[in-house]
N, C-alpha and C positions, 0 to 999 in steps of 0.2 A: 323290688328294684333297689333300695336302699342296701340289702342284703346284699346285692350282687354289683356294689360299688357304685351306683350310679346318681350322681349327685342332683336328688328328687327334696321337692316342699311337696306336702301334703294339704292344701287348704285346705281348711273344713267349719263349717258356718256355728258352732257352739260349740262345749264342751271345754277341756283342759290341754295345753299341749303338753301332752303326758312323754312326747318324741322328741327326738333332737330335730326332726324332721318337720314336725308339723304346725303350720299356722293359722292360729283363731282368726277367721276374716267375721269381726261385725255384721250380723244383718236381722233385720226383723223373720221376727220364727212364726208359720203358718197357723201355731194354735195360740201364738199370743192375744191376749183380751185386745191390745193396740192396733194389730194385723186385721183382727176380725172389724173393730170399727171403725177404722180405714177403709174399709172393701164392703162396707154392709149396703152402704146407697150407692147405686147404679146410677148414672147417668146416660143420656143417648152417645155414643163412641165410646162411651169405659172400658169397651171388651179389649180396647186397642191400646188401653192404658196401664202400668202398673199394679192401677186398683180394679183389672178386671176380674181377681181373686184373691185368697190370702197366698196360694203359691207361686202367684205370677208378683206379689210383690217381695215374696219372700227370695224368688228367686232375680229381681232388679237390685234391691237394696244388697244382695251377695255380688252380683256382678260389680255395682259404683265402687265398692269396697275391696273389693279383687282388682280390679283395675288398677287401682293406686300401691297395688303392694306387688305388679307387675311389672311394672315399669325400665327395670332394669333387672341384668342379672338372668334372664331365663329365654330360654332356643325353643323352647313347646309348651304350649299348656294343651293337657288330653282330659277331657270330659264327656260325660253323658245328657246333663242337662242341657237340653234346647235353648231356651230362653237365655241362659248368660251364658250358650258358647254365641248365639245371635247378638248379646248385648258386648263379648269382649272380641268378636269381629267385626264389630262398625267399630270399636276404641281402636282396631287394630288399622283399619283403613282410615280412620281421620289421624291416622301416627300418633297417638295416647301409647300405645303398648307397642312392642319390638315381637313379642314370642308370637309363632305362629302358629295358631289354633286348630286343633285337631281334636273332633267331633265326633266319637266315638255313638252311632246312632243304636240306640239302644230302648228306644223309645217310637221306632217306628214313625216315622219323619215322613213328608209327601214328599217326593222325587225333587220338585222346584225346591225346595228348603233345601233338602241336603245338598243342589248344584252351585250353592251358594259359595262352598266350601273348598278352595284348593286341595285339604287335605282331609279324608275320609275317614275312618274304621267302622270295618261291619263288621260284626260279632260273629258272621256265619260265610259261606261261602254264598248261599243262597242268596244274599243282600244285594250282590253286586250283582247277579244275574238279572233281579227283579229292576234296576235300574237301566242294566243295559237293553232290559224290554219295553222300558222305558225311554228307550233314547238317548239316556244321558251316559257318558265315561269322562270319567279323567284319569287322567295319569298316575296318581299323587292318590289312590286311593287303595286301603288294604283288608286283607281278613287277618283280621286277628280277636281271637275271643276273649271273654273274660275268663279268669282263672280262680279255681279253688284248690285250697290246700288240701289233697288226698291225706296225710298227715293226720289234718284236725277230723277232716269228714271222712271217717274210714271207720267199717265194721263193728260192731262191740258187742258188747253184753246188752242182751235186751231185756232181761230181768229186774237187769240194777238200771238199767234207763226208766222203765217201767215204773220201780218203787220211787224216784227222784219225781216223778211226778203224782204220784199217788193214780197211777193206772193199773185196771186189774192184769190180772198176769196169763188168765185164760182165755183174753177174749180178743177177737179177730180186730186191730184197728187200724182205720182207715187214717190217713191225716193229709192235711191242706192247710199250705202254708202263704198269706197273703192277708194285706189290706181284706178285713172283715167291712167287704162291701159287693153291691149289686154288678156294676155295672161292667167292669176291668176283671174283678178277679172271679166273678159268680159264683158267691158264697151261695146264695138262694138256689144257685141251679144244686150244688152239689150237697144241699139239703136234701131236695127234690129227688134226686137219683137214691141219695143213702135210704131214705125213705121208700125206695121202692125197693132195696135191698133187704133190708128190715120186712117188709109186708112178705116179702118172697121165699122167706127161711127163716128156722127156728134158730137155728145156730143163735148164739148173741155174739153182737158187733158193736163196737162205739168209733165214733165219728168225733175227730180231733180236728180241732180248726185255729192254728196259730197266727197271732200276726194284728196289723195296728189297729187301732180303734177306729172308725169312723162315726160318722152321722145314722148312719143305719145299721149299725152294733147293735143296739138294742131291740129293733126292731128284727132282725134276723135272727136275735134268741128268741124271741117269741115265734117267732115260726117254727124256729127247732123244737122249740119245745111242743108247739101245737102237732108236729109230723111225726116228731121223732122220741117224743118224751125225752126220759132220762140216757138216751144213749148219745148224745155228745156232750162235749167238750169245748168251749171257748179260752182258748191262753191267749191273752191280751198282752202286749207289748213285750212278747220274751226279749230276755237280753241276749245278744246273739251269742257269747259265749257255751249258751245254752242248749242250743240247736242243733251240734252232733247227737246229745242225748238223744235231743225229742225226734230226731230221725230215726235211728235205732229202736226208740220204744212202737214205730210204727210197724204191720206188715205190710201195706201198701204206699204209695204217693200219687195222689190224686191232683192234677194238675188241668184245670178246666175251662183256663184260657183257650179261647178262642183264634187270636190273632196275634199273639203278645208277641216280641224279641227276645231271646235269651233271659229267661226266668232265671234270675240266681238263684233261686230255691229250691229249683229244678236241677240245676247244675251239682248244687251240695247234698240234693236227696242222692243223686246218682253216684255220686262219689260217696257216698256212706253205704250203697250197696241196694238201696231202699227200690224192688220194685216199682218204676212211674206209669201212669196210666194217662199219656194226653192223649190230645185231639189230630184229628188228621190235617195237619197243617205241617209244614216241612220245616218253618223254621222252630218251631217249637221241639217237633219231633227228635231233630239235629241235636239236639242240645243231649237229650235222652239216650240217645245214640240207638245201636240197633236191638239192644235187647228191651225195649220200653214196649209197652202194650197201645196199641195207637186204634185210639173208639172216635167215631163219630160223634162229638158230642152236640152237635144239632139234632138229635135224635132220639128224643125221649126212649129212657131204658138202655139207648147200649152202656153207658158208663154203670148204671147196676150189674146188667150183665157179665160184664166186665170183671166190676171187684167182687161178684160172687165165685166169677172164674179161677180164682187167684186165691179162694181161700183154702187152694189145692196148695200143699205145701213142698213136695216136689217140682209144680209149675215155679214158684216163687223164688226156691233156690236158682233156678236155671236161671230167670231174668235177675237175680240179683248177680249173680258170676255174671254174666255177661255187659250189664250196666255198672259193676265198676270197674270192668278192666277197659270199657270203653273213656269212662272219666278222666282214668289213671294215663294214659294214652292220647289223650285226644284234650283232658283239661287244667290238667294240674301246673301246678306254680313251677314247676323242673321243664315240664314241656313248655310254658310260653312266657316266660317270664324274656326268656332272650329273643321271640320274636317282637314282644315289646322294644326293646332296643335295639333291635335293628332296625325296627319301623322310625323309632325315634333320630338315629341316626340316618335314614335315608330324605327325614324333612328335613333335616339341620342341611344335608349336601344339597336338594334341590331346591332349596328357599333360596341358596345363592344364585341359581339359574333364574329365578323368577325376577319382573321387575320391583325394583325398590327390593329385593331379596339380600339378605347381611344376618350373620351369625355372631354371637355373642360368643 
């Protein structure tokens, strides 16, 4: 956006402002020792409070601090987080802030929450349809996806992706990229499959699993190791810069969500060319476009199935030409970078239609 003249702040809750662009908003961070003992004792109603986690306070103490550096000076603020677009739309209705907020649901929101919202973005086309089966429309609401740079996630050399990671250079692998936990991203499930992968053929395969630490990191390498012995992988906290390689160095993308929205993971496997293998769910699939492999994965076995299918290497070129021309087309920074800004220009004209509605 910046690129394309359009006079954008980037808030972002740590780090450097390395941009001309971007501003350090203060706020307590989810793995700090302070966060954690602040949120450690529960009380009866705490769930309703800031301390009913470390990321519901991490994302309050972002909001109070955002708010103040809102105040003037801005027509839109577009986010994904729930909780401070919820906390900078009640600052927006008691008149604390001017800009109006536009809630990019990307988190899969219940129908009541998102109708909260004059102004929408669903990442997929399928979003709004789910809402108007729902009952609810507005006006003021739009599809627009998120975007990856086809540029950075695009093709390469999978030899030298390979040796940058110290992966061998013969062997079939599988990679999953996500929060190394149960319950959202089913690190354990796609244990479980690979492992049934593994039992079913001699070939050798390793199973690659990038992405943040949790609570149950360690306990999900022991399982791997109890199922799967030496054939995966855990990379803990890549730095994203990193992550065209580690796409490239894969032959598959195992995506094992269940229900999720727009996986940007999934986004930038596909845009690197990378085979994806999700679940029969359409907004997952959407993202995948039509050349992804789509397994039941309530179903013990099909996802083995699956990426033993795939270790046809004929089959794989075909889905990878067809999932990045899908990317390139359908995701990239060229293609929606200016529906961003039209979207943004269509809130700035009709907030003047709305009551108490005024443009900066």
């Amino acid at each position: 956006l910046h690129g394309a003249g359009i006079d954008v702040s980037l808030f972002k809750g740590g780090g450097r402002e390395e941009r001309s662009y971007e501003v350090v908003v203060p706020c307590l961070h989810r793995g700090q020792a302070l966060t954690r003992l602040l949120t450690r004792w529960q009380f009866p109603g705490s769930w309703r409070t800031p301390l009913a986690s470390p990321y519901a306070l991490e994302s309050w103490t972002f909001a109070r601090s955002l708010v103040r550096k809102l105040r003037a000076g801005y027509d839109v603020v577009n986010l994904q987080d729930p909780l401070v677009a919820a906390a900078l739309l009640a600052a927006r209705n008691d008149g604390k802030i001017k800009p109006n907020v536009l809630l990019a649901n990307g988190t899969e929101e219940a129908p009541e929450f998102l109708a909260r919202f004059d102004y929408l973005q669903e990442l997929d086309p399928l979003g709004v349809e789910q809402l108007e089966i729902a009952g609810i429309r507005r006006k003021h609401w739009y599809v627009v996806p998120n975007f990856v740079d086809t540029g950075v996630f695009c093709p390469g050399d999978q030899a030298a992706a390979r040796r940058r990671f110290n992966l061998p250079l013969d062997t079939y692998v599988v990679l999953g990229v996500g929060a190394i936990q149960r319950q959202l991203k089913r690190t354990d499930y796609l244990i479980q499959e690979f492992a049934r992968l593994s039992r079913a053929s001699q070939s050798s395969a390793l199973l690659v699993v990038a992405g943040a630490r949790s609570d149950e990191t360690d306990d999900l390498k022991r399982m791997a190791e109890r199922d799967i012995g030496g054939q995966f992988r855990f990379l803990e906290n890549i730095a994203h810069e990193a992550m065209p390689d580690l796409y490239r160095a894969a032959d598959v993308f195992a995506f094992p969500v269940l229900h999720g929205i727009y996986g940007i993971a999934l986004a930038e496997a596909a845009a690197t060319g990378l085979p994806c293998l999700v679940h029969n769910w359409n907004r997952v699939s959407w993202v995948a476009g039509p050349g992804a492999t789509i397994v039941d994965m309530n179903q013990p076995g099909s996802l083995a199935a699956m990426m033993d299918k795939l270790r046809n290497k004929p089959a794989r070129e075909a889905a990878s030409v067809r999932t990045r021309q899908w990317a390139v087309s359908h995701l990239s920074t060229t293609r929606v970078v200016h529906q961003y800004i039209d979207m943004y220009h269509d809130v700035i004209e009709t907030s003047r239609c709305l009551p108490g509605g005024s443009s900066t």
